[in-house]
C-alpha positions as a printed Julia matrix, in Angstrom:
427×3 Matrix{Float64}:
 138.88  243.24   26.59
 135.05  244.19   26.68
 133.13  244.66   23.14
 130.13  246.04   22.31
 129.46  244.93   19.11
 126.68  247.64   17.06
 124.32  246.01   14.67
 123.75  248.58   12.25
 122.75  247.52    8.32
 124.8   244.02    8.4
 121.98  241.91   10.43
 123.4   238.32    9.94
 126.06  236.6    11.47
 127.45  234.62    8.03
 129.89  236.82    5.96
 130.23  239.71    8.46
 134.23  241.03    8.57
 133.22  243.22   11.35
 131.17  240.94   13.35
 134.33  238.41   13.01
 136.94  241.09   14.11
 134.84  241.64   17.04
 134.93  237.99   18.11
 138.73  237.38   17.37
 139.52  240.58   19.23
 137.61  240.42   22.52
 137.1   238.61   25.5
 133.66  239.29   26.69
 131.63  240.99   24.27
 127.5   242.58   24.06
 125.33  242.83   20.95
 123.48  245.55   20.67
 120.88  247.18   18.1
 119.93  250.67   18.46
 116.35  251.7    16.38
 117.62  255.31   16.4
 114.6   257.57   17.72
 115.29  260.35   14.88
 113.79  257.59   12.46
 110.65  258.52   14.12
 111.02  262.12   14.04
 109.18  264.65   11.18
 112.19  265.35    8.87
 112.41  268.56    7.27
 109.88  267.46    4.69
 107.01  266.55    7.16
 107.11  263.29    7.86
 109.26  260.66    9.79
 112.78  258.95    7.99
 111.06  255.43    8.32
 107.48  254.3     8.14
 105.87  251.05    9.06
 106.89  248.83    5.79
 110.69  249.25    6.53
 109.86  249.19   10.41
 108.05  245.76    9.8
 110.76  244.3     7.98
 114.04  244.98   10.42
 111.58  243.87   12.92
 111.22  240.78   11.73
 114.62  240.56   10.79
 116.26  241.52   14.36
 113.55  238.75   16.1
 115.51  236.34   13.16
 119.38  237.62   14.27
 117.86  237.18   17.91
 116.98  233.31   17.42
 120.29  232.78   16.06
 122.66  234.47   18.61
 120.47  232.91   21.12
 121.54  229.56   19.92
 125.01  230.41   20.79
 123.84  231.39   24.34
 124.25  235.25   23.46
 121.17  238.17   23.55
 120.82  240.62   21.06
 120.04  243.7    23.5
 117.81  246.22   21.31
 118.03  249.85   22.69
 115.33  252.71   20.9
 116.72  256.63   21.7
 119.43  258.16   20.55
 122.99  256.61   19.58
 125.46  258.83   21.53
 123.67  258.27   24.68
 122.86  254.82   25.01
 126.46  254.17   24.21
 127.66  256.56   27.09
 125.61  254.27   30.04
 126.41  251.21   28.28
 130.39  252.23   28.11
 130.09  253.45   31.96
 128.11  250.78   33.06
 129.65  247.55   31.85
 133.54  249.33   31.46
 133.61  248.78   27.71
 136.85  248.87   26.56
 136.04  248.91   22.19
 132.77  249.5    20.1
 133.12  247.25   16.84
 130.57  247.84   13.65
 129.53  248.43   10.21
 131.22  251.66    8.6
 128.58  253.35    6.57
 129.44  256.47    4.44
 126.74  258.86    4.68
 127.18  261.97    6.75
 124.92  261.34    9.68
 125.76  257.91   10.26
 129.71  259.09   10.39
 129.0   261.63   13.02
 127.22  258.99   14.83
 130.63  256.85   14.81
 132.16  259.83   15.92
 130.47  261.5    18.77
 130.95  257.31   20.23
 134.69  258.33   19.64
 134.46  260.77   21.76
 133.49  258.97   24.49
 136.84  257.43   24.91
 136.42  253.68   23.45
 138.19  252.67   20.22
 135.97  252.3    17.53
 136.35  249.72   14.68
 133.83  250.44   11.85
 134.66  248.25    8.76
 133.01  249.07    5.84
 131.62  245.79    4.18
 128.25  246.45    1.86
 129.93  246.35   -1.12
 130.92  243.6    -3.52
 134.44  244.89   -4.37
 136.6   246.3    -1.27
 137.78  249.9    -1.22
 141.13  248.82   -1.41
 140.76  245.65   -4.69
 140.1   248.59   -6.67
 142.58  249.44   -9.49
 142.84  253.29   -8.48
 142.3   255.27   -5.9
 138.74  256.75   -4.64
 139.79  260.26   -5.29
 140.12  258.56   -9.17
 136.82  256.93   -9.42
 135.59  257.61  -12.54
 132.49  259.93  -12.53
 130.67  257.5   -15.47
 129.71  254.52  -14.56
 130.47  252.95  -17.82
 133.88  253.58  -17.29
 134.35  252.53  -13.68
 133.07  248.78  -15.23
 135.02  248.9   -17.3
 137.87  249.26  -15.81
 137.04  246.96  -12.99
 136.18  244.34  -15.95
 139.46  245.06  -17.69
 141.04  244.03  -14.61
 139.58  241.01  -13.81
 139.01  241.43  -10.17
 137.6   238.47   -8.76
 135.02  239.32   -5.61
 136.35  237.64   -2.46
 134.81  234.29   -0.7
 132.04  235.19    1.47
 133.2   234.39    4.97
 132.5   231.65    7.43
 131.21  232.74   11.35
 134.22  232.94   13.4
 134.32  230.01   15.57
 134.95  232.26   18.86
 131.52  232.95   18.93
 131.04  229.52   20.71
 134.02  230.86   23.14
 133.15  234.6    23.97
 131.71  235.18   27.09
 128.48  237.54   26.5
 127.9   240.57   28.6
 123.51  239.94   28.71
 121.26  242.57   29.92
 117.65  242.93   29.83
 116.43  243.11   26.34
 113.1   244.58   25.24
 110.31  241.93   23.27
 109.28  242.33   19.56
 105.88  243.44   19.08
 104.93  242.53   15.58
 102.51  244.94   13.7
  99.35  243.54   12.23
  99.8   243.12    8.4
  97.45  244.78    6.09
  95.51  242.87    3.52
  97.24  245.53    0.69
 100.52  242.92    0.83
  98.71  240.52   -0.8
  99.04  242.25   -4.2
 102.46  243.49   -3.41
 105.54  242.4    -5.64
 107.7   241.8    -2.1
 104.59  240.55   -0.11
 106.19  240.71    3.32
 103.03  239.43    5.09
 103.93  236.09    2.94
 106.47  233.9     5.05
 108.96  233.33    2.4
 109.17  237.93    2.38
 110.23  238.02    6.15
 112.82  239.88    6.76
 115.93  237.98    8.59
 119.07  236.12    7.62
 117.64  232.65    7.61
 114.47  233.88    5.05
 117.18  235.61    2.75
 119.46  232.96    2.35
 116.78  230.12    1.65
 114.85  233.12   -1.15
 118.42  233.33   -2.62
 118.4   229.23   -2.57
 114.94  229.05   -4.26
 115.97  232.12   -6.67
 118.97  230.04   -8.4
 117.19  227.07   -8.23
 114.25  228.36  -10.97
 114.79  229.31  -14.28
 114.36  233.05  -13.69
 117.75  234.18  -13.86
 118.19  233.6   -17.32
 115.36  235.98  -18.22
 116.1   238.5   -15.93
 117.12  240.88  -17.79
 114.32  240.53  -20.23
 111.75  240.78  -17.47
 113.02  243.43  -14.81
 111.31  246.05  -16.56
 107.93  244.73  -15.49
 105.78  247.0   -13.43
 103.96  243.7   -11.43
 105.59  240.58  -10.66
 107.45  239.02   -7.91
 109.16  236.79  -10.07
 109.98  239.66  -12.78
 113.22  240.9   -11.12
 115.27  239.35   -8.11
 114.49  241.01   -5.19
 117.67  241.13   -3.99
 117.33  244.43   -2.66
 115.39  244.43    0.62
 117.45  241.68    1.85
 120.44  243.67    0.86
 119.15  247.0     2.46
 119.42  245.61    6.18
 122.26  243.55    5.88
 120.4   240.14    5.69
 122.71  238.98    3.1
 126.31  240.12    1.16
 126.46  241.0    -2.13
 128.94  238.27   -2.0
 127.05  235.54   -1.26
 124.73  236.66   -3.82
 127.91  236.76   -6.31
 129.1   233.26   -5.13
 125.08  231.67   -6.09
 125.56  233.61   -9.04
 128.33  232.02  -10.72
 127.4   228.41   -8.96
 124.33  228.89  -10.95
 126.1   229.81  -14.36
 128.24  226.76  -13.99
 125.57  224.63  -13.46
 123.36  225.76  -15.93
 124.04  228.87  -18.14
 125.95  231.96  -18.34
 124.21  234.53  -20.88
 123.18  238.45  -20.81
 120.16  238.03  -18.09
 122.65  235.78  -15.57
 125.32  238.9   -16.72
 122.92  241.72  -15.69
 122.66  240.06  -12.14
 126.16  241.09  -11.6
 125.92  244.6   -13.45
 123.1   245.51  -10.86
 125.48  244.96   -7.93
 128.16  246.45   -9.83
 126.07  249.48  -10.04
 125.36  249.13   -6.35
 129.03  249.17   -5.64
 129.36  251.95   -7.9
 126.79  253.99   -5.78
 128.67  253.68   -2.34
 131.87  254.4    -3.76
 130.53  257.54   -5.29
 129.83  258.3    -1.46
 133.02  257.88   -0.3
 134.12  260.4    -2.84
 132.05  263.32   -2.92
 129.92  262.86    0.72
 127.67  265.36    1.96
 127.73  267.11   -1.28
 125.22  264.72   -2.68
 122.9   265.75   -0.49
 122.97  269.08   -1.95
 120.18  270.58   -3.95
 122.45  271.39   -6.84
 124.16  267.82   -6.27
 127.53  268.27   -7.66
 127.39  271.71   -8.84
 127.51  270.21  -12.36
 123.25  271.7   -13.53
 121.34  274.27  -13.49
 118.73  272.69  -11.16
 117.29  275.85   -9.64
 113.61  274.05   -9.38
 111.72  276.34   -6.94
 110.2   273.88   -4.57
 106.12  273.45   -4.74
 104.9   271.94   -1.01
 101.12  271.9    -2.86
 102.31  269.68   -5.8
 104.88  268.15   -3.59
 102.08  266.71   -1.43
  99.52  265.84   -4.04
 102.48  263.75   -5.8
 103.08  261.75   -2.52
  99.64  260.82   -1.97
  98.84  259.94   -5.41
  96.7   263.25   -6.37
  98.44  264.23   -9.56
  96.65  264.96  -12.93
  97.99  261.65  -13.82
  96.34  258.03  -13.11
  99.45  256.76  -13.86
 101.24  258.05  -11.83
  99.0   257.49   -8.94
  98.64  254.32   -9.04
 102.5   253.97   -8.69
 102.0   256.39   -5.53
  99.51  253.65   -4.6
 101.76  250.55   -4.79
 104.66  252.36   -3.19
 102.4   253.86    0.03
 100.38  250.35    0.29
 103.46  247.73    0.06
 106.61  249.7     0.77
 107.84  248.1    -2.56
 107.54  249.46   -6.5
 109.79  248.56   -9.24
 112.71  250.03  -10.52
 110.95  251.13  -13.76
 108.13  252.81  -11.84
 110.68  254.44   -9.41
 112.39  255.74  -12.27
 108.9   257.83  -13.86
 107.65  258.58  -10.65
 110.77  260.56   -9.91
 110.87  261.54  -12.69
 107.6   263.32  -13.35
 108.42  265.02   -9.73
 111.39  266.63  -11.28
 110.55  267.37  -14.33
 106.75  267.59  -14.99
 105.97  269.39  -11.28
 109.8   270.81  -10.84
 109.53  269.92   -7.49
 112.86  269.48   -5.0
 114.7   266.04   -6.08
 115.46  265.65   -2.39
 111.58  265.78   -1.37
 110.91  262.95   -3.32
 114.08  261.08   -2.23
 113.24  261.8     1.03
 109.36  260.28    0.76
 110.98  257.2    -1.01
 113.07  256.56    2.17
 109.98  256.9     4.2
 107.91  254.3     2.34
 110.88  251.73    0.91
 111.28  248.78    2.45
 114.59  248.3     0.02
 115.75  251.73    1.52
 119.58  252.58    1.08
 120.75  255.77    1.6
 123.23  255.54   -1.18
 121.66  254.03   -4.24
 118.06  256.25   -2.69
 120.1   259.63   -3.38
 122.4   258.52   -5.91
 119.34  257.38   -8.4
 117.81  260.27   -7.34
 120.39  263.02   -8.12
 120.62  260.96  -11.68
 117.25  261.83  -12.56
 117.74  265.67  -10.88
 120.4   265.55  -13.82
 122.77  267.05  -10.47
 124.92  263.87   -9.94
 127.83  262.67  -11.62
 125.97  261.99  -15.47
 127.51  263.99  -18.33
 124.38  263.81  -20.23
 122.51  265.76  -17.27
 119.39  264.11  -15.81
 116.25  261.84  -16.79
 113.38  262.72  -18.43
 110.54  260.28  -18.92
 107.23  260.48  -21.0
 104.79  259.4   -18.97
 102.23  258.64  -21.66
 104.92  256.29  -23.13
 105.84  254.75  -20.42
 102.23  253.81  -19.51
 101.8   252.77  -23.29
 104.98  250.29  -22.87
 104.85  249.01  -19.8
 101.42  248.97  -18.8
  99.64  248.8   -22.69
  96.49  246.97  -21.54
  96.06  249.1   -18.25
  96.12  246.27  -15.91
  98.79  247.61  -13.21
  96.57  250.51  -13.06
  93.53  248.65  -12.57
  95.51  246.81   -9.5
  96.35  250.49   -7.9
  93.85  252.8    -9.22
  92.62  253.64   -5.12
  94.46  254.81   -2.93
């Protein structure tokens, strides 16, 4: 049988289900990644889906998945245009038999795995960005809980155990690879604004790729920062404040589960206590966010979310824009524009008060700002992006209806002697 197998946001070859279906299920097989061309289209907001931060980042990670497929004598081929069609010459061309990849469960990127379908191949899309599976969880998705506090709960009450990350399948060495032409990485020129950034990606050790993720994850358990973690991940500077798991996790560099597995290696070697705790609540929230997908879909795309507010915000495009390029009444504020439009990378804390002066103080659209986050992040995920979103819109799934942050007191905690400011005061 001829495979294509699509990467999509699972770039690594370690702990990939789908990527190991593909090899036990095939007999000549083609690796493809497709840099969709509506990325680099205005959305409905104005500007394009991804900008260069995110675009530096996957490029450095796809030249890292190339090195390694290449040393088991197969190409990653690297298409740019749009999914459907590249797919229809490729299924023609080379008699494809089945397209195996990632399942990921946001509207658009189902009707992507669809219109393939319709270009008679079997598709196998496995869904496998979570820590917890679907089907380990004790109820249903229609069930999930609509509180967070609750859904850990009962996950915790169970005592679900997260499964062994998974080794390469040996038939990789075996396959025979279907090689085209590929097309060469051309590497952007790095700005010297990455030098004060809390994910510096101009730094070596910030690449993106499977290789740098794995050996940051090493170094990570190796210090002494997880057991302060959650007394630090607050901080609005810092690369050592908080983990930064999360661009690694965005593309697929690395599983939650190999995360989860370093995790507890590092609690038995050393200690277990609330910061090394909160490691695992932050990809239990993550979790939390993509199940939350699979139950209620396009709807939380929706201006009114859920239907569960009164969010009837009329959208400002004057405010709107003076927000996203750091123009607002306050300095604050802008210089967390600053950091995010400079280095692709802010903390959670600021992410939190700049969306939520968007909302609140200039009752702009939620999904504006979302949108302009997935733009700039390098960290971008489409489900935790909208989910944390519509939580501070007060239109998701939270009883207690939406975020609202004081800006002055937030500035007077977290930044008391000015000193973040002072870093991104310019634009």
């Amino acid at each position: 049988m001829k495979s294509i197998y699509w990467f999509r946001n699972d770039l690594r070859l370690k702990d990939n289900l789908a990527l190991n279906y593909a090899l036990n299920n095939s007999e000549h097989i083609l690796f493809i990644h497709i840099d969709d061309t509506q990325n680099d289209k205005n959305s409905s907001w104005g500007f394009k889906r991804r900008g260069k931060h995110r675009n530096i980042f996957m490029l450095q990670g796809l030249e890292d998945l190339q090195k390694d497929l290449n040393a088991y004598a197969h190409t990653l081929n690297r298409f740019v245009g749009d999914p459907r069609n590249i797919f229809e010459g490729l299924i023609k061309q080379y008699k494809i038999n089945s397209v195996f990849c990632e399942a990921i469960f946001a509207p658009e990127e189902q009707e992507k795995e669809k219109s393939i379908k319709e270009l008679g191949v079997t598709i196998h899309a496995h869904f496998q960005s979570s820590l917890y599976m679907p089907e380990h969880l004790p109820f249903e998705l229609k069930d999930l809980p609509d509180v967070f506090t609750q859904f850990r709960n009962k996950i915790e009450a169970e005592g679900i155990v997260p499964e062994e990350p998974v080794v390469l399948s040996e038939r990789i060495k075996e396959i025979l690879p279907i090689s085209i032409v590929k097309e060469n990485l051309f590497l952007p020129i790095f700005t010297e604004a990455y030098v004060n950034s809390s994910f510096p990606i101009s730094d070596k050790k910030f690449k993106g790729g499977e290789r740098n993720a794995n050996l940051y994850i090493y170094h990570y358990f190796k210090s002494k920062y997880p057991e302060t973690y959650k007394l630090t991940r607050n901080n609005l500077m810092g690369i050592e404040c908080s983990t930064k798991f999360s661009p690694w996790l965005s593309l697929g560099f690395i599983s939650p589960n190999q995360i989860y597995k370093a995790l507890k290696e590092y609690e038995r070697k050393n200690t277990a206590n609330e910061s090394t705790y909160w490691i695992f609540f932050e990809l239990l929230w993550r979790d939390y966010f993509r199940f939350l997908f699979m139950k209620y879909g396009k709807k939380l795309f929706y201006k009114k979310g859920l239907g569960l507010s009164n969010n009837n915000c009329q959208h400002d495009e004057k405010k709107f824009n003076a927000w996203r390029n750091g123009k607002t009444p306050s300095s604050f504020i802008n210089a967390g524009i600053c950091e995010l439009n400079q280095t692709g990378f802010i903390s959670n804390r600021m992410r939190q008060i700049l969306a939520s002066y968007l909302v609140n103080e200039l009752a702009c659209d939620w999904r504006a700002g979302a949108a302009w986050f997935e733009h700039q992040l390098i960290d971008y995920d489409v489900y935790s992006n909208y989910a944390n979103w519509s939580y501070i819109a007060g239109v998701g799934t939270d009883p207690r209806g939406g975020r609202h942050f004081n800006v002055d007191k937030q500035k007077n905690t977290y930044d008391p002697d000015g000193s973040y400011e002072k870093v991104w005061k310019k634009l």
